[in-house]
C-alpha positions in Angstrom: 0.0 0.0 0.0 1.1 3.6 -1.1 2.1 5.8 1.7 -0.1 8.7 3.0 1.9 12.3 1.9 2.2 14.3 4.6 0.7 18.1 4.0 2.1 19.4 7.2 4.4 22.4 8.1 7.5 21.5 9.9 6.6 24.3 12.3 3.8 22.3 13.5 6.3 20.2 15.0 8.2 22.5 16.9 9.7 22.7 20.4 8.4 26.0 22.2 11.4 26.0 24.7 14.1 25.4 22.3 12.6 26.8 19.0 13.6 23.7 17.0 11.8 20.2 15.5 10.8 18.1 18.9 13.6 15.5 19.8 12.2 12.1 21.3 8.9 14.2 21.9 6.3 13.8 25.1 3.1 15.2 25.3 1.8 16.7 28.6 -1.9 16.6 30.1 -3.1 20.0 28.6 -2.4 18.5 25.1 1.1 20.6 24.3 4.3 18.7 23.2 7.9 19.5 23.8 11.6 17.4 23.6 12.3 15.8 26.5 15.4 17.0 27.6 13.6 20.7 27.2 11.3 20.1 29.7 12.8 18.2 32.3 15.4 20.7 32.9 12.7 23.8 32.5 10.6 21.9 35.6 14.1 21.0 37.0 14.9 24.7 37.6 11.3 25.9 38.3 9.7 25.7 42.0 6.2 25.0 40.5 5.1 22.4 37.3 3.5 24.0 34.6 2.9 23.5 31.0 5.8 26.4 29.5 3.4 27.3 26.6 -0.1 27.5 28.2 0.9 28.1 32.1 -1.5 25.3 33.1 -0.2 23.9 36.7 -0.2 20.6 37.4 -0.9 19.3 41.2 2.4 16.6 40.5 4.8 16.3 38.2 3.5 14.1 35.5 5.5 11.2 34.6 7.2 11.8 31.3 7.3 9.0 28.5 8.3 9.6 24.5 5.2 10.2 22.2 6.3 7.3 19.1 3.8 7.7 16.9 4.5 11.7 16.8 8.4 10.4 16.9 7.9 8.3 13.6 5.8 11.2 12.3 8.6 13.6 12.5 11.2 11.4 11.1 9.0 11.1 8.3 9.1 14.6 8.0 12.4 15.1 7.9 13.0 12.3 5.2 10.7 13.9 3.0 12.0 17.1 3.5 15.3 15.9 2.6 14.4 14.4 -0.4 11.8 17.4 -1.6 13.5 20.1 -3.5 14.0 23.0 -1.9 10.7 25.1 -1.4 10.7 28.2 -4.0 9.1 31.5 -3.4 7.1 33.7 -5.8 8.7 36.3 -7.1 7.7 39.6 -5.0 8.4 44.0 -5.6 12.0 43.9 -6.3 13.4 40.3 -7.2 13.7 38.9 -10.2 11.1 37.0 -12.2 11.7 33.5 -13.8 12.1 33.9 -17.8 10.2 30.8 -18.1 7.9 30.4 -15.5 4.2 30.6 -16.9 1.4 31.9 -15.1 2.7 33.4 -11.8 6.4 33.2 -11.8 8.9 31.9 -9.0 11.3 34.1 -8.0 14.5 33.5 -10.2 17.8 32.5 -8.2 20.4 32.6 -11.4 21.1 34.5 -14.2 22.6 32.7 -17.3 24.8 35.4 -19.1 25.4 33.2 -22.2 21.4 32.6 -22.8 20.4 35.6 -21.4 18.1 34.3 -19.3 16.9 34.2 -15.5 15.8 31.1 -13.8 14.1 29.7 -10.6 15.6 26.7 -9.1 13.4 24.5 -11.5 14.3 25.5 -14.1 17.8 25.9 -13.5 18.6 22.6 -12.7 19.5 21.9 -17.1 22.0 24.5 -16.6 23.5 21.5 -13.6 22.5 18.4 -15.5 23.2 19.0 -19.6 26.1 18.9 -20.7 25.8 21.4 -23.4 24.6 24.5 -20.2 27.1 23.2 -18.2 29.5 25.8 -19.4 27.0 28.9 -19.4 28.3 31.5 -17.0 26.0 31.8 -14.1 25.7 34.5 -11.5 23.5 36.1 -8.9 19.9 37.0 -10.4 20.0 40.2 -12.2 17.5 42.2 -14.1 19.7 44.4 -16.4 21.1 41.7 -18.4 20.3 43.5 -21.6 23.2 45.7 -20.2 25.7 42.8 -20.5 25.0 42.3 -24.2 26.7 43.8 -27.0 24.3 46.1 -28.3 25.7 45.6 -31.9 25.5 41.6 -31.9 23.1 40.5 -28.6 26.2 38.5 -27.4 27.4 38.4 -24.1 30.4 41.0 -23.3 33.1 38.7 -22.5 36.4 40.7 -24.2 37.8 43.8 -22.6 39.5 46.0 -25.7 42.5 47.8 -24.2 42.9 50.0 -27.1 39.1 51.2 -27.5 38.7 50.8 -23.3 35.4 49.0 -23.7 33.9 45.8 -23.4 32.9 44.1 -26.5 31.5 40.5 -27.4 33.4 37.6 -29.5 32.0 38.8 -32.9 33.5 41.8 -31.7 36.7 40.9 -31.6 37.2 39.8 -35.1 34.7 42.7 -37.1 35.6 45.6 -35.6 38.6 45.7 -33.6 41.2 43.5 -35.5 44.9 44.3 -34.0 43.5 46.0 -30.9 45.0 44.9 -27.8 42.7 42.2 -25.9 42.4 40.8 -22.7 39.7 38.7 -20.5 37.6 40.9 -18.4 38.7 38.8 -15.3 42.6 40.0 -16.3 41.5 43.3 -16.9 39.4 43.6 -13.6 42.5 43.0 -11.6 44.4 45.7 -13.2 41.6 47.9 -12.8 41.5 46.2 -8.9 44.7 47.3 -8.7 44.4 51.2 -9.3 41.3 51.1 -7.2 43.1 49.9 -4.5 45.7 53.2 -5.1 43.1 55.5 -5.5 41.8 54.1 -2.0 44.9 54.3 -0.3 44.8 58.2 -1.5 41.6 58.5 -0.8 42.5 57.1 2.8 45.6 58.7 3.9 43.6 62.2 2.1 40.9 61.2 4.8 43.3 61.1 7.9 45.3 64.2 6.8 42.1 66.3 6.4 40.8 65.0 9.6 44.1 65.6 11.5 44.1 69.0 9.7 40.0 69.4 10.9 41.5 68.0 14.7 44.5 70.8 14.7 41.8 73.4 13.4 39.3 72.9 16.2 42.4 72.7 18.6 43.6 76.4 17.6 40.0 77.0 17.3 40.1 75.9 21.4 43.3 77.7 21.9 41.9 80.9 20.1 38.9 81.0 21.9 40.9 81.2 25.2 42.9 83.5 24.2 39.9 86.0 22.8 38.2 85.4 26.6 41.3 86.0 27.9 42.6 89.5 26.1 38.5 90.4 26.0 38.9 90.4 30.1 42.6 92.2 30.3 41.1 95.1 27.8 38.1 95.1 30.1 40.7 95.3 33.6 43.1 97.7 30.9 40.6 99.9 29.6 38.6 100.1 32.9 42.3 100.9 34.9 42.7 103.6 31.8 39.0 105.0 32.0 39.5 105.5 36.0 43.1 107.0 35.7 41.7 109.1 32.6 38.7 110.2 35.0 41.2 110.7 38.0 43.7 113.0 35.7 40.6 115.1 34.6 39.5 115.7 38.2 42.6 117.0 39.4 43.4 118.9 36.3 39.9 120.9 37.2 40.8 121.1 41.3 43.9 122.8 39.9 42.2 125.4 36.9 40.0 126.0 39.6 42.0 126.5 42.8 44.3 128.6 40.2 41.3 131.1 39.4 40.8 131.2 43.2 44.4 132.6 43.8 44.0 134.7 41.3 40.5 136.2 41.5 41.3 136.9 45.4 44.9 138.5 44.3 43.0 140.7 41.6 40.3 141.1 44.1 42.6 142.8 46.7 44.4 145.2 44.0 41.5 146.4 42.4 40.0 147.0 46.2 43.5 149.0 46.6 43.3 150.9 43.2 39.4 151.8 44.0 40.8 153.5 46.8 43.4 155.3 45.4 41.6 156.5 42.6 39.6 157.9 45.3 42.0 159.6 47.3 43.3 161.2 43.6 40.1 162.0 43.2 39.9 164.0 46.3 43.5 166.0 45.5 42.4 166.6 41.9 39.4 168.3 43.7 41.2 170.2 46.2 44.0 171.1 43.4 41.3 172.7 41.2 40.2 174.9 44.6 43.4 175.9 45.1 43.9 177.1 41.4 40.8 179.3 41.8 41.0 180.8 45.0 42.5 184.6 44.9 43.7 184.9 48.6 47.6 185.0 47.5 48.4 184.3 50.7 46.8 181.0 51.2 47.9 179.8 48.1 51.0 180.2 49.0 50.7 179.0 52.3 48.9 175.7 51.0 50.6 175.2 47.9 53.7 173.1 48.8 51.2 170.5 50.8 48.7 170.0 48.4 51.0 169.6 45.2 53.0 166.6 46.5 51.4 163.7 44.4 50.9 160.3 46.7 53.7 157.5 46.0 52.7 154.6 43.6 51.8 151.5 45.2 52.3 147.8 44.1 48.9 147.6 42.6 50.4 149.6 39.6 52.5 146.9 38.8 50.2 143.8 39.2 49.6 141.7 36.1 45.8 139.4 36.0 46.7 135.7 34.4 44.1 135.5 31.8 45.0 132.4 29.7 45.8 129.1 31.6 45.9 127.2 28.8 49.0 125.2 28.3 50.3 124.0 25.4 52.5 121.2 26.5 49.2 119.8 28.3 47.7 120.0 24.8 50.1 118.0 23.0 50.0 115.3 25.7 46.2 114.8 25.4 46.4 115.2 21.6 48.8 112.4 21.5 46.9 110.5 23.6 43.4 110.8 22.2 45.4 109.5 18.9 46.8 106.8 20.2 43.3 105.5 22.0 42.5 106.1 18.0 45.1 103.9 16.9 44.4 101.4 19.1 40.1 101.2 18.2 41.6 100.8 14.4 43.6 98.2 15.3 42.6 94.8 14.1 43.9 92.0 16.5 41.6 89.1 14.0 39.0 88.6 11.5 36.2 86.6 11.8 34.1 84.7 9.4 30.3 83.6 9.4 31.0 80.2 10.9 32.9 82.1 14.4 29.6 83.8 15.2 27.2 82.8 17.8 23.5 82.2 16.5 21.2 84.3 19.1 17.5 83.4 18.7 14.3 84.4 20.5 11.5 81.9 20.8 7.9 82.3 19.5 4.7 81.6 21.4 1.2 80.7 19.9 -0.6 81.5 23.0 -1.0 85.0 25.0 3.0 84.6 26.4 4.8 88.0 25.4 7.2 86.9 22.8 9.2 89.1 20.4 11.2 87.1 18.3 14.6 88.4 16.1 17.9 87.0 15.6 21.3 88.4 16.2 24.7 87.8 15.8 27.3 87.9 18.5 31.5 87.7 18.4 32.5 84.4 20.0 34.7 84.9 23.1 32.6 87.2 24.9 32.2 84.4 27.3 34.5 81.4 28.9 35.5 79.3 26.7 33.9 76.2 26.5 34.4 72.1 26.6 34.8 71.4 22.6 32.6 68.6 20.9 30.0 69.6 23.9 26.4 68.2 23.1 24.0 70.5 25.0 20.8 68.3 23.6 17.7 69.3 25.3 16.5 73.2 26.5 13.5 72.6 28.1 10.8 75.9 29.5 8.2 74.9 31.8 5.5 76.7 34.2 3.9 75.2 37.1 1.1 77.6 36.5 -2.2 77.1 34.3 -1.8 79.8 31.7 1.9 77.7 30.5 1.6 78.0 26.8 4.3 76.1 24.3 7.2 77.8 22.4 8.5 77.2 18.4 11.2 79.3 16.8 10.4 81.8 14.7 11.1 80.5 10.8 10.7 83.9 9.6 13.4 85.3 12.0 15.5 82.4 12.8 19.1 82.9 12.1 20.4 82.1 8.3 22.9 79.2 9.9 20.5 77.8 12.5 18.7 74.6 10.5 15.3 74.1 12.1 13.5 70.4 12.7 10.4 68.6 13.9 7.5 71.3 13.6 10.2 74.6 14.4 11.1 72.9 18.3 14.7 71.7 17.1 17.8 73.9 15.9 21.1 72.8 15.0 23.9 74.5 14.5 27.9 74.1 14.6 28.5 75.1 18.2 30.1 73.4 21.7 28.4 75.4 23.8 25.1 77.0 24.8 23.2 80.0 26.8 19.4 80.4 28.0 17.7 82.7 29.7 15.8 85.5 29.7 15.0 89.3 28.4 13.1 92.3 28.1 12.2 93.4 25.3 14.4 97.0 25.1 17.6 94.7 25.2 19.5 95.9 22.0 19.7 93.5 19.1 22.7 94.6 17.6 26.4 95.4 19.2 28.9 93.8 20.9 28.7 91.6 23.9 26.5 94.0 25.8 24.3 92.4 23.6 24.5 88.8 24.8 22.2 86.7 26.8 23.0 88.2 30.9 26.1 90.4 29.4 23.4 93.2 30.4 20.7 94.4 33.0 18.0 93.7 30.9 18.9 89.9 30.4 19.7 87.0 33.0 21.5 83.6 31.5 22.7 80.3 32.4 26.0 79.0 30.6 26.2 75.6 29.7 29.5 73.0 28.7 30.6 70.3 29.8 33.2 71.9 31.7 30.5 74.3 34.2 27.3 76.2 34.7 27.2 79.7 35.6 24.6 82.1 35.5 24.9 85.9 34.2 23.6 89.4 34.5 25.0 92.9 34.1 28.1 90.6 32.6 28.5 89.6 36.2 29.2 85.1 36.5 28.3 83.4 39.1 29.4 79.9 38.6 27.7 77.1 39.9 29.2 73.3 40.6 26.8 71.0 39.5 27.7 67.7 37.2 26.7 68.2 33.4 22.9 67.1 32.5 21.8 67.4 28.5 18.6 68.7 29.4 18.1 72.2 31.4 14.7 73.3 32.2 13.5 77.0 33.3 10.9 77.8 35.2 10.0 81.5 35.5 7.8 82.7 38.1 7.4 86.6 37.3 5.0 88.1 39.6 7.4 86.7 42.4 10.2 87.8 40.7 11.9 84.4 40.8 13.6 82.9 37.9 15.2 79.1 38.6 17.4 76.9 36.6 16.9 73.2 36.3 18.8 69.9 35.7 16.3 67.7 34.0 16.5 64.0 34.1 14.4 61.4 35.8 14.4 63.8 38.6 14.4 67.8 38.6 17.3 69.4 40.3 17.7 73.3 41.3 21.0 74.7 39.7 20.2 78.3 40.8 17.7 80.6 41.5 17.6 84.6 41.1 15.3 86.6 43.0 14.4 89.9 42.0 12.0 92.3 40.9 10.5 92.0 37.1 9.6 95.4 35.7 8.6 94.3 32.1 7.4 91.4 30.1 9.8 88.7 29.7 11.0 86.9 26.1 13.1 83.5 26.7 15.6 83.3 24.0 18.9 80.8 23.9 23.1 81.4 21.7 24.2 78.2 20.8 27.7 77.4 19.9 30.0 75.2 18.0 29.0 71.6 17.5 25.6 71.8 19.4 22.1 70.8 18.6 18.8 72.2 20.6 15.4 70.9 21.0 12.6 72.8 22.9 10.4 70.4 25.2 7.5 71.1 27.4 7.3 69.8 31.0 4.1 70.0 33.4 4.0 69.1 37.1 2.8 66.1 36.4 5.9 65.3 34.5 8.3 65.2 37.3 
């Protein structure tokens, strides 16, 4: 009698512990079968007995013994797998068809570049079998055979013409390029291998001398942006120390104009009290001279006359000389010279810088009844510390505790040219290792030097962030804060209390600082990024944390 086929998967038959066809197989009370080695040691290392697949518990460990007839029905399954060819697959989006499948076609698993032709595994197996296909060249499927023909002839390109540096077929070879230099495409590919492998090793050593040229860039890049925060702060201490001694010299300059005009207004003062008083007594003589002239008692004039025409002697005050011009000339060449050499040094160009050395500055955008006024400005680098390179400040989170919280974008239509904006306007990216946040009113000028950075005035407040510290700034006044670096900072602004607080957001929420003091307009949260550094806003309620 003719054996029964078996139309059964092999999957039917397979061990839900280990994954694989059952092995001397026993079947349980609730119906499920495993090996036996599978479950003895899964009841072996549980405290309870239950089936693994179901969970049923059993009261006592059932007594295992091997199922035969499903033994002998699996080794028949595996025999006639064995013997079956292997299963084939309709050909799906993507693979390549069977030339000479009818009807739906199998998925082809060769290409035959001397028929042309594709075949599944049926109908490859002449290609294995005949002796006349045994010497087709094979390969992997492929759908653009009609590219390894000669167009010309519809042979298969087998000849590589050295002289004419193309492939071309046999026919090829002796109609159209007689006494050309030819060579099997295998000989040629490893010639061709060969320069590849040059142009690689270029290619590769180009690599690491442009990325030890990119590393030695972003060190000086490191090493200038110390320096910058470092001759930004002795200008500020040199300038400041100039400023106060300028301030001091023009002080006592005026004490001395001034305590000059004093001497000298009391000194003409006094003479021209003395010369009042002489003119007065003159006065009086010219008065009694003038009687004397008249009178016609010659005896009295005579009698009178050697008195009265004695003239008083000349005092000092005849010879006294006012200072009217206390200007001094060596005192204007001084300040001349320096008022050009404070000139000079405001011309003087210490470095350039390009688009890519700028800090982006960017207000936020609110669609709800928060008073935002977004813009974008620019900012030197190295009006701060210099910060950590290769820092990844990842996260910049604003969040109320309150019920009118509302949620921030960026502004497209003001954003900064280099900042590239993602997912709905709430990420920015932009080369940059560092990053600020914080806080302004809205008459904080958009355009300058670093009085224009986030907390570098007294219309912003800011917290720093690298890897290397925290610190939070106002009136370009840091106050740095030790606190281990987190990728996500959250800012929580409470204004009517005139509290603003700085958080380290992970699973937990932890206070990096907190300012106290009295708000007096409308606040915009804005945020400067830096060299390699990426931004995302996110939205945290109470709830959240």
């Amino acid at each position: 009698m003719a054996e029964a086929q078996l139309f059964v998967s092999q999957d039917e038959f397979t061990c839900s512990v280990c994954l694989d066809t059952l092995t001397d197989p026993v079947t349980i009370p609730c119906g499920h079968n495993f090996c036996l080695k599978c479950l003895t040691n899964y009841w072996d290392q549980s405290q309870e007995c239950s089936c693994p697949q179901c969970r049923e518990n059993f009261t006592t460990r059932p007594a295992l013994r091997r199922n035969n007839l499903l033994n002998e029905v699996i080794k028949k399954l595996k025999k006639t797998t064995l013997s079956s060819p292997p299963p084939q697959n309709y050909a799906g989006p993507g693979d390549v068809e069977c030339d000479f499948c009818t009807g739906k076609k199998f998925r082809a698993v060769k290409s035959c570049l001397t028929c042309p032709a594709s075949y599944c595994q049926t109908h490859l197996q002449p290609h294995y079998e005949g002796d006349t296909l045994k010497h087709h060249k094979l390969v992997d499927p492929d759908r653009n055979l009609k590219e390894k023909l000669c167009e010309k002839h519809q042979k298969s390109l087998e000849i590589f013409c050295k002289t004419d540096d193309s492939c071309i077929c046999l026919i090829c070879v002796v109609t159209g390029h007689k006494n050309h230099e030819m060579v099997e495409l295998e000989k040629e590919r490893e010639g061709k291998q060969k320069q590849l492998g040059v142009t690689l090793s270029d290619i590769k050593r180009g690599l690491e001398e442009r990325a030890k040229t990119l590393k030695e860039t972003r060190r000086a890049m490191d090493k200038m942006n110390m320096s910058v925060v470092r001759e930004l702060e002795e200008n500020e201490k040199s300038f400041t120390a100039l400023m106060r001694c300028i301030e001091e010299a023009h002080r006592k300059l005026t004490e001395k104009i001034r305590e000059q005009e004093k001497r000298e207004m009391e000194k003409a003062e006094g003479v021209m009290e003395q010369l009042e008083k002489e003119i007065e007594e003159l006065k009086r003589r010219e008065a009694e001279l003038k009687e004397l002239s008249e009178s016609k008692d010659h005896l009295h004039f005579l009698q009178t006359f050697s008195s009265r025409c004695v003239l008083p002697v000349d005092g000092d005050s005849l010879s006294f000389t006012v200072t009217a011009d206390f200007s001094s000339e060596d005192l204007r060449k001084e300040l001349s010279g320096l008022t050009k050499s404070l000139e000079k040094i405001s011309r003087c160009e210490i470095m350039t810088w390009t688009p890519s050395e700028y800090i982006t500055f960017c207000w936020l955008e609110s669609t709800l009844k928060v008073h935002i006024h977004p813009f974008s400005a620019v900012l030197p680098l190295g009006s701060r510390p210099s910060p950590v390179t290769h820092s990844q400040i990842s996260s910049l989170v604003f969040f109320s505790l309150l019920s009118d919280f509302c949620p921030l974008t960026l502004d497209i239509n003001t954003a900064h040219r280099d900042l590239r904006l993602s997912e709905g306007n709430k990420k920015v990216e932009c080369s940059g290792n560092f990053m600020d946040i914080g806080v302004a009113y809205k008459g904080m000028s958009r355009k300058g030097g670093w009085e224009c950075g986030l907390g570098n005035n007294d219309k912003s407040w800011s917290l720093l962030c690298s890897h290397s510290q925290y610190s939070v700034w106002h009136k370009h006044k840091e106050t740095v804060i030790s606190a281990p670096y987190s990728p996500r900072i959250g800012v929580y602004l409470d204004w009517p209390a005139g509290s603003l607080s700085f958080y380290s957001v992970s699973h937990t929420m932890t206070l990096l600082h907190r300012l106290n003091t009295s708000f007096t307009e409308p606040l915009y949260p804005g945020f400067s990024v830096g060299l390699h550094c990426s931004v995302t806003i996110s939205h945290l309620t109470p709830c959240d944390h």
